[in-house]
Residue frames as qw, qx, qy, qz and C-alpha x, y, z in Angstrom:
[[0.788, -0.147, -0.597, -0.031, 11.21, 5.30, -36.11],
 [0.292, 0.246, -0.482, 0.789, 13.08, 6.82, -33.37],
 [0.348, -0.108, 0.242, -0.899, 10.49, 8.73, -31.64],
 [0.759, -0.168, -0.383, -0.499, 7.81, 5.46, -31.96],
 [0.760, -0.170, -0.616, 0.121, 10.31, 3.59, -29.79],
 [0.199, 0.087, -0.596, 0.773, 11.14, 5.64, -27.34],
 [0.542, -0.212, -0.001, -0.813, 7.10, 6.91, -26.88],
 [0.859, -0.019, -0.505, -0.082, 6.77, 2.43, -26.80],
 [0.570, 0.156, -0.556, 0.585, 9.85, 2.38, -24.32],
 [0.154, 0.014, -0.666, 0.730, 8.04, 4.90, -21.77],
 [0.675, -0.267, -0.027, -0.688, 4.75, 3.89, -22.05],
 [0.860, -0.108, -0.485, 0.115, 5.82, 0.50, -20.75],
 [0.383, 0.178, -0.470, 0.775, 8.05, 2.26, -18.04],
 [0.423, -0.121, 0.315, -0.841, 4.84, 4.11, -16.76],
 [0.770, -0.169, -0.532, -0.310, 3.16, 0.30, -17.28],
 [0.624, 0.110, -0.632, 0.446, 5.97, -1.06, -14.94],
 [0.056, 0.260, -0.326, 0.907, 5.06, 1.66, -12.43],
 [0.567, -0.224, -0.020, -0.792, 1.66, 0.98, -11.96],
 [0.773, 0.103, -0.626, -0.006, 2.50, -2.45, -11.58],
 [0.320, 0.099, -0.612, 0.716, 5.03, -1.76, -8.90],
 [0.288, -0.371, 0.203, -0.859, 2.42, 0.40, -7.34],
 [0.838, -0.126, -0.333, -0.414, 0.08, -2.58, -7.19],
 [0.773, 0.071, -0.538, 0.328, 2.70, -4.37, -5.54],
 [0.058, -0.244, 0.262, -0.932, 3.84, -1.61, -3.19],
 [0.497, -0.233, 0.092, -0.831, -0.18, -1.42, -1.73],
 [0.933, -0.163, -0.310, -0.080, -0.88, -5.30, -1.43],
 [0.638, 0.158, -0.550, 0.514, 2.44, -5.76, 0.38],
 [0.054, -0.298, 0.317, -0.899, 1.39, -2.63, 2.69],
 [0.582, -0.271, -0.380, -0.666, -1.76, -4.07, 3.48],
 [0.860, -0.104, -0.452, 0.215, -0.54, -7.42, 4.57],
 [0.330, 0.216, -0.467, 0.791, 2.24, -5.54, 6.58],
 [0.411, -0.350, 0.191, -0.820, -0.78, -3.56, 8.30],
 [0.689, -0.320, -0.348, -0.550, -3.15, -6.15, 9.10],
 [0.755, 0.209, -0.549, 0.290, -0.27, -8.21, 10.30],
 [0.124, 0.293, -0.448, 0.835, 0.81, -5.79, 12.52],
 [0.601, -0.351, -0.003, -0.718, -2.73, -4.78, 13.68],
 [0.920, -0.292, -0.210, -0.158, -3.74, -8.51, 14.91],
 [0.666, 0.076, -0.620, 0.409, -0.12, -9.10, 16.56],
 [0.015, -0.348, 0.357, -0.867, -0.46, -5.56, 18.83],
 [0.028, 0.068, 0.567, -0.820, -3.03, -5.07, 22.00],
 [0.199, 0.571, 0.704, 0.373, -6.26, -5.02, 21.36],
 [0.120, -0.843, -0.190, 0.489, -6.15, -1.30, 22.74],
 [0.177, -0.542, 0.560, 0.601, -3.09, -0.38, 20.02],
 [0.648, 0.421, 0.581, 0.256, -4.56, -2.56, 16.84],
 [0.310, 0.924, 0.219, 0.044, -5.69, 0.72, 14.88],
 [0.021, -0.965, 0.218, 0.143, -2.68, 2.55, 15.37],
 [0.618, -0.336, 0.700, 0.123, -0.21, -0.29, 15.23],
 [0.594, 0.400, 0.674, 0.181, -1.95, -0.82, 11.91],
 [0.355, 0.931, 0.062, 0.059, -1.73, 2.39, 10.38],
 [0.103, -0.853, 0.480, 0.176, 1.87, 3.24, 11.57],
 [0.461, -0.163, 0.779, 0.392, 3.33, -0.74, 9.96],
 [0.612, 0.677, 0.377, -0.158, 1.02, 0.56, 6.53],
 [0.096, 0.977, -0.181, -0.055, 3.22, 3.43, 5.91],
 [0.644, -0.635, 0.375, 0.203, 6.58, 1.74, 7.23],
 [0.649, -0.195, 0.642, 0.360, 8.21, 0.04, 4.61],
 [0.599, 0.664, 0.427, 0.135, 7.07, 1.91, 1.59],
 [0.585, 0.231, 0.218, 0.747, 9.82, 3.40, -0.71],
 [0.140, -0.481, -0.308, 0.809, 9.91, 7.34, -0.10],
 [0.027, -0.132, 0.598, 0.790, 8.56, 7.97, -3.34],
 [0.312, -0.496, -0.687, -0.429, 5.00, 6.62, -3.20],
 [0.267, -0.172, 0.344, -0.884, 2.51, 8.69, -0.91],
 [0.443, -0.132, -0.816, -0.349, -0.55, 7.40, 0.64],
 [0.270, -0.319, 0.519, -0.745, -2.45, 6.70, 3.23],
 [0.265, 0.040, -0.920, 0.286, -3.76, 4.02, 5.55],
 [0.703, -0.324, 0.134, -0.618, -7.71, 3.38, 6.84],
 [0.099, 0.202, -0.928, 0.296, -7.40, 0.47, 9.44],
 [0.630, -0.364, 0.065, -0.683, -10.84, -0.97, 11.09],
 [0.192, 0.050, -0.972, 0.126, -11.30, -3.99, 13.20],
 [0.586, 0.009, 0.446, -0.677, -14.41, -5.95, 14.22],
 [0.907, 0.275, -0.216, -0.234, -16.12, -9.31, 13.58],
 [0.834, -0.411, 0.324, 0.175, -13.01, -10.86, 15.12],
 [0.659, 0.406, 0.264, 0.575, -10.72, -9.05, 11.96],
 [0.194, -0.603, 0.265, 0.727, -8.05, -6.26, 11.37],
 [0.768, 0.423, 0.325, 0.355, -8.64, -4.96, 7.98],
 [0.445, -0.521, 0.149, 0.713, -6.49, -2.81, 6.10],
 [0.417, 0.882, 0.216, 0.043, -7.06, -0.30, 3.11],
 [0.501, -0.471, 0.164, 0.707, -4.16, 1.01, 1.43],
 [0.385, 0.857, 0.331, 0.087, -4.31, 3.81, -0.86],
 [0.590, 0.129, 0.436, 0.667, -1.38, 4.74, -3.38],
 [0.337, 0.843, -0.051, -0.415, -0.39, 7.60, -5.52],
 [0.857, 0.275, 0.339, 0.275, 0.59, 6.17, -8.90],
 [0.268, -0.566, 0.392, 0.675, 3.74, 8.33, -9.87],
 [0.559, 0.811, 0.074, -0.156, 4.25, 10.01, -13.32],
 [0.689, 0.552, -0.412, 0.225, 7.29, 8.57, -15.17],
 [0.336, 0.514, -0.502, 0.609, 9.57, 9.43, -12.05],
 [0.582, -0.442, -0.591, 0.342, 9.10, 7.90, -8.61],
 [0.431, -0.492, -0.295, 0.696, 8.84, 11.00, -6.41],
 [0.054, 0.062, 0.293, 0.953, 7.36, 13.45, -9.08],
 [0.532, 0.109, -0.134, -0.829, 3.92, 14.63, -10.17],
 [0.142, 0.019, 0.953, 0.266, 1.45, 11.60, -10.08],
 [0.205, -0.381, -0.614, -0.660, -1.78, 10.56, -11.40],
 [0.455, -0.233, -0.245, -0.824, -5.35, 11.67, -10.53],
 [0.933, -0.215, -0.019, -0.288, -6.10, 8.35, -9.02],
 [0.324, -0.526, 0.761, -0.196, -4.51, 6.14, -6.53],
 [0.704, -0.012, -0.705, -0.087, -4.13, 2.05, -6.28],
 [0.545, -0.510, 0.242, -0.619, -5.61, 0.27, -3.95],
 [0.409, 0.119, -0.863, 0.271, -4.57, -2.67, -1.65],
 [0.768, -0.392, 0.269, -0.429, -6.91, -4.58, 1.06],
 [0.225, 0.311, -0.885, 0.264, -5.88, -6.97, 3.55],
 [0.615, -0.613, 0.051, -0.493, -7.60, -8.66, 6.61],
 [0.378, 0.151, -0.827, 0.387, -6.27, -11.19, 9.52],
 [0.629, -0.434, -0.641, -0.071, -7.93, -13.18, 11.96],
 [0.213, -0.770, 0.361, -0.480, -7.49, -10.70, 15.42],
 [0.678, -0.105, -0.645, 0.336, -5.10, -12.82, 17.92],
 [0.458, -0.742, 0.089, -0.481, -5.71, -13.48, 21.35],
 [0.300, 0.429, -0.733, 0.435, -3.28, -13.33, 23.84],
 [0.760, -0.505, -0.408, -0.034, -3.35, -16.01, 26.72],
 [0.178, 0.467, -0.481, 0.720, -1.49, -14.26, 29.31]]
């Protein structure tokens, strides 16, 4: 019985992960787009890729496609779903998070 719960106990731990990841890549999005529509409109793109990255937990890798047009910043984040252990080996396939925001203009 031993060995059914613990195999139960960290397939729900690697459930909890993918979860988190999901979370993790929607939160990064938002953070990007955010960023992207407060900055320049010279600086969006970069402004957006460098607040994707910012605040994510050293453990998840990834990587940030920004674009803007149509009067919108969006934001693509793209996750590596760790294997049992934040900061080990992960899977094959990533999780994905999209964002957009309305591009502000500044009355100066």
């Amino acid at each position: 019985m031993t060995p059914l719960i613990l195999l139960t106990l960290i397939v729900l731990w690697q459930c909890v992960l993918v979860g988190y990841t999901y979370t993790l890549a929607g939160h990064a999005a938002d953070e990007a787009a955010r960023a992207g529509t407060a900055a320049d409109p010279g600086a969006r793109l970069a402004a957006c890729q460098e607040a994707g990255l910012e605040d994510l937990p050293g453990a998840w890798t990834g990587d940030v496609e920004c674009a803007t047009g149509g009067g919108l910043v969006t934001a693509d984040v793209h996750l590596e779903v760790p294997v049992l252990f934040p900061g080990s080996i992960g899977f094959p396939f990533t999780v994905d998070g999209h964002a957009g925001a309305v591009e502000e203009e500044r009355g100066d």
